[in-house]
MIMIFI-741047 format. One line per field, with one value per residue (C-alpha): residue in three letters; x, y, z negated. Coordinates in nm, 2 decimals. Example, Ala and Ser with C-alpha at 12.3 -4.5 7.8 and 13.67 -1.06 7.14 Angstrom:
REM residues 2
rest: (ALA;SER)
X: (1.23;1.37)
Y: (-0.45;-0.11)
Z: (-0.78;-0.71)
***
This chain:
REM residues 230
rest: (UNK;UNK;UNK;UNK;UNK;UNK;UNK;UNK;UNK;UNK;UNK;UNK;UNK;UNK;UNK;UNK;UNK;UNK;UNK;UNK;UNK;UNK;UNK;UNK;UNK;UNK;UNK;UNK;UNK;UNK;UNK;UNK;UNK;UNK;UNK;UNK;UNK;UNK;UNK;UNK;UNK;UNK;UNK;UNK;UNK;UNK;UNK;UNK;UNK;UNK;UNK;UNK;UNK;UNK;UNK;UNK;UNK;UNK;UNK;UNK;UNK;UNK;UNK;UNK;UNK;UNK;UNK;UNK;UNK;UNK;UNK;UNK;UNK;UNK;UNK;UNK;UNK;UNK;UNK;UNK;UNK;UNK;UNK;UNK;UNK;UNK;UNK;UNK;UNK;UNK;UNK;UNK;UNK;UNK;UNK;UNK;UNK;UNK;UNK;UNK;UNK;UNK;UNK;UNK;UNK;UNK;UNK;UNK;UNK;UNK;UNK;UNK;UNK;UNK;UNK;UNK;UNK;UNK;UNK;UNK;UNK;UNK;UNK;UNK;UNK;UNK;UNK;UNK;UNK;UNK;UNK;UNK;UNK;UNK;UNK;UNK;UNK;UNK;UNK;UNK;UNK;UNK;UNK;UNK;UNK;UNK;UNK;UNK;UNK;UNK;UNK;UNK;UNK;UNK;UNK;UNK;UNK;UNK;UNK;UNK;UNK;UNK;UNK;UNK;UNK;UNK;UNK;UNK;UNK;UNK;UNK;UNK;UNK;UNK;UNK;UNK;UNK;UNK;UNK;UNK;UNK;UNK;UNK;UNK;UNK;UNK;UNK;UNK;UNK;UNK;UNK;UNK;UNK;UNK;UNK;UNK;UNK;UNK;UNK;UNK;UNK;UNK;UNK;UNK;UNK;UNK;UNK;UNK;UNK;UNK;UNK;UNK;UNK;UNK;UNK;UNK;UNK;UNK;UNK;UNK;UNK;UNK;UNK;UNK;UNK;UNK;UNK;UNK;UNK;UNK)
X: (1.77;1.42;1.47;1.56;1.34;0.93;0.80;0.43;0.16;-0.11;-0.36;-0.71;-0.91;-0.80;-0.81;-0.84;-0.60;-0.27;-0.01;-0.13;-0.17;0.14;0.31;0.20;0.24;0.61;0.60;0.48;0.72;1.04;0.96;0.97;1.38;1.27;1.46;1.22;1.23;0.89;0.81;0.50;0.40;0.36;0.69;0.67;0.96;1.09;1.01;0.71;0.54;0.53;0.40;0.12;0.04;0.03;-0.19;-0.43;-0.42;-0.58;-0.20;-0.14;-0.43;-0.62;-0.39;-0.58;-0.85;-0.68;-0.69;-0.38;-0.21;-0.19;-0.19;0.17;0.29;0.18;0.41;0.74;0.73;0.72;0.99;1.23;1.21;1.43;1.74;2.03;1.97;1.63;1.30;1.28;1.64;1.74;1.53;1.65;1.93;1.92;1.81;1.99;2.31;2.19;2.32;2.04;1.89;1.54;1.28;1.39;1.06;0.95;0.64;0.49;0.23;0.06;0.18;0.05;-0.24;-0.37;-0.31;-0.48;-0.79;-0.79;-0.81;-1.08;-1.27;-1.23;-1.30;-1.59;-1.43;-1.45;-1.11;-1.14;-1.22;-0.98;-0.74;-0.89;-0.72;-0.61;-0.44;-0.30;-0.15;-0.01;0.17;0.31;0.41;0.49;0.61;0.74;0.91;1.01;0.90;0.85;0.51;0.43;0.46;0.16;-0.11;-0.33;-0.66;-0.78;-1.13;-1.30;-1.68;-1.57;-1.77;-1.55;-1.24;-1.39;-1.47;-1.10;-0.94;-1.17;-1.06;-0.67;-0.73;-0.94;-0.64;-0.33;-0.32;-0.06;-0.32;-0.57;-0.80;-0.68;-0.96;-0.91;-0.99;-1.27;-1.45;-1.73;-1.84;-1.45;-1.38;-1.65;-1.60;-1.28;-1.34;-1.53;-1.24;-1.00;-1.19;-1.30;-0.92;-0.85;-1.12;-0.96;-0.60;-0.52;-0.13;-0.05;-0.17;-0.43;-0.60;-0.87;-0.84;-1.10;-1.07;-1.05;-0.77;-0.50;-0.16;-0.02;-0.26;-0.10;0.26;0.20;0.04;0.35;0.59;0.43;0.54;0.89;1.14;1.15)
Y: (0.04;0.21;0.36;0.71;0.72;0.71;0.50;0.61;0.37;0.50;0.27;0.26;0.04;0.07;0.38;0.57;0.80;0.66;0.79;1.10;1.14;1.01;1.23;1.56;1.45;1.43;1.76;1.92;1.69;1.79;2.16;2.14;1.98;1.63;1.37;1.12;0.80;0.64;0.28;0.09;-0.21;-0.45;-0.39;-0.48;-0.56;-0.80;-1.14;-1.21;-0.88;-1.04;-1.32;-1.13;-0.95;-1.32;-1.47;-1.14;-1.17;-1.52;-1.68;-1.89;-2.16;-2.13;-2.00;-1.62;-1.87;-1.84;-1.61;-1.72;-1.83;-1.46;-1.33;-1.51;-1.36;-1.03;-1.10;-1.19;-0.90;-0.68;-0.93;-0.93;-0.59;-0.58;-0.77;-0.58;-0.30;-0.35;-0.20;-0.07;-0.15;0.08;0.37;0.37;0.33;0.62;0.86;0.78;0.87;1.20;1.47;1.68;1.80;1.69;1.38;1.08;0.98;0.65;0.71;0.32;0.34;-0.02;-0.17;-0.47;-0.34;-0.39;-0.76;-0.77;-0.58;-0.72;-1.10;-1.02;-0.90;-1.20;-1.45;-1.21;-1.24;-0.94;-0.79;-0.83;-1.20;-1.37;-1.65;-1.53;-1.41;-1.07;-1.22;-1.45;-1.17;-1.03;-1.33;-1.38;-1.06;-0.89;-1.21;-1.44;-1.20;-0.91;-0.68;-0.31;-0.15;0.16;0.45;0.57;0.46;0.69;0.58;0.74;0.66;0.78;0.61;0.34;0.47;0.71;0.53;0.25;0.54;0.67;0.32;0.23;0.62;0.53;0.18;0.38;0.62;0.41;0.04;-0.06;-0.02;-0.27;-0.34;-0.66;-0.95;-0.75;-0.41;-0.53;-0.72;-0.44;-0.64;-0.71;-0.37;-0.29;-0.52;-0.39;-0.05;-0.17;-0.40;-0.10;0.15;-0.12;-0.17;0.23;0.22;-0.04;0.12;-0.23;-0.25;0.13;0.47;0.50;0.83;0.87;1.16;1.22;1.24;1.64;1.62;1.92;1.70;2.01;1.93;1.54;1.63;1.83;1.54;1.35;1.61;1.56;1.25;1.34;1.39;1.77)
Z: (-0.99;-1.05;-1.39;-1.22;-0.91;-0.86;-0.70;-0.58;-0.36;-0.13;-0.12;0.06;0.37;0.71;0.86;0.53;0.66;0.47;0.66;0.70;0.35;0.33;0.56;0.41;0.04;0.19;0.31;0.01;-0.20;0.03;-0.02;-0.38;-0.39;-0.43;-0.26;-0.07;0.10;0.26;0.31;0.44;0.46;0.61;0.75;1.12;1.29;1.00;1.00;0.76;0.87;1.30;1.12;0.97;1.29;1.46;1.24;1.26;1.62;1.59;1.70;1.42;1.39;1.11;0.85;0.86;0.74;0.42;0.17;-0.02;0.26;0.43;0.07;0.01;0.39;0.28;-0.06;0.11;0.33;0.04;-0.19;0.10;0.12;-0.23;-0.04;0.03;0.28;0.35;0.31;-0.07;-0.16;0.13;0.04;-0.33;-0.22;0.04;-0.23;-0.55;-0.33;-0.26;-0.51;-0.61;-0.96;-0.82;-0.82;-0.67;-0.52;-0.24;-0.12;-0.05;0.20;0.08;-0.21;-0.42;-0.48;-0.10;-0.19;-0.50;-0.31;0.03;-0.10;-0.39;-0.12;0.09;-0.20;-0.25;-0.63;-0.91;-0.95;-1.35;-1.34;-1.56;-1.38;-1.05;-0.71;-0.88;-1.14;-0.93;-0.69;-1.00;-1.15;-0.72;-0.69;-1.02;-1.19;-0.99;-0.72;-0.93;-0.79;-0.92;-1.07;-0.92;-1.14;-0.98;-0.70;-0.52;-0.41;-0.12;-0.15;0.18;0.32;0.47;0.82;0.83;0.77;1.03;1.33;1.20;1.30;1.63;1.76;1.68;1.89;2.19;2.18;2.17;2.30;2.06;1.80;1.89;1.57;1.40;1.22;0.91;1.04;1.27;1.02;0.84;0.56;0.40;0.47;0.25;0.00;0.00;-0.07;-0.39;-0.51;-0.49;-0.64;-0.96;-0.92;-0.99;-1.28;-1.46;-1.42;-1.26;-1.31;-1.40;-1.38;-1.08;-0.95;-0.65;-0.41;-0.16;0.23;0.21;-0.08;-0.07;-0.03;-0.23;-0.52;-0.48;-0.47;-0.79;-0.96;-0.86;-1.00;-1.32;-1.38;-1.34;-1.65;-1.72)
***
């Protein structure tokens, strides 16, 4: 199912600016003949994803109390994203059916990385400590669930007071974005921030590369095209 297509992950705090990176990687990709497909996660709407946002929003007693238990939420949105028609089985699906001589590419917009990062950093745990959280997100998510290593992740590593005044403008401006615990909390978002980038130095999982806030998408989409089959 994934031998033929990329799969790629953007990765980075809240309000690093995924989805715009995202968007214009896209853009750049699209120009060049590749055929594309996007998904991020968590993937609201579906079941585990509302139950993400509930337990964020303080709506599920004290299970965003724990690290493992939101972890494991945050692991069957993405493993149920592999059934039939959904998520990341519909968008290799969408583009293997296309007829082009091009890169099949998905752009992920969160992948299991964000796991691995986002509960190190709330276990205040180093990402390379054997038997710890990281390696227990990996056995979850890569073992027991299956679920596909990125061919690459993209780090983007902006200061996390700008990514911070990035997601209180986005709430300030739409009131469908109202922060949730993660995003309002300063000190995991900067714990975060370290997890992922000792995550990219130690090639956690695959090939890893940091771009900064003023990164060309042009410069990412080639990077990308590299790791296509000539």
């Amino acid at each position: 199912m994934y031998q033929q297509t990329l799969l790629v992950a953007i990765e980075g705090v809240d309000g690093a600016g995924k989805n715009t990176l995202t968007t214009k990687v896209a853009t750049e990709l699209e120009k060049s003949g590749a055929a594309l497909a996007r998904m991020a996660c968590p993937r609201y709407g579906t079941t585990h994803a509302d139950l993400i946002a509930a337990a964020l929003r303080g709506e599920m007693g004290d299970l965003v109390d724990s690290p493992f238990g939101m972890a494991t939420l945050f692991a069957l949105d993405r493993k149920y994203s592999l059934a039939p028609g959904q998520g990341l089985a519909a968008a290799v699906s969408s583009i293997t059916a296309e007829s082009t001589d091009g890169p099949r590419i998905v752009l992920l917009d969160r992948w299991v990385a964000s796991n691995a990062a986002y509960s190190a950093a709330r276990l205040q745990q180093p990402v390379d400590l054997a038997g710890g959280v990281v390696d227990w997100v990996a056995e979850l998510e890569y073992g027991t669930f299956e679920l596909p290593i990125p061919d690459l992740t993209i780090l983007l590593d902006v200061p996390v007071e700008l990514a911070r005044e990035r997601a209180a403008g986005r709430e300030a401006q739409d009131a469908s974005r109202t922060r949730d615990a993660y995003e309002r909390d300063a000190s995991l978002q900067d714990r975060t921030a370290a997890a992922y980038r000792a995550l990219a130095d130690n090639q956690w999982m695959g090939p890893w590369i940091r771009v900064a806030a003023d990164v060309d998408p042009a410069d990412v989409a080639n990077t990308i095209l590299g790791l296509s089959p000539q």
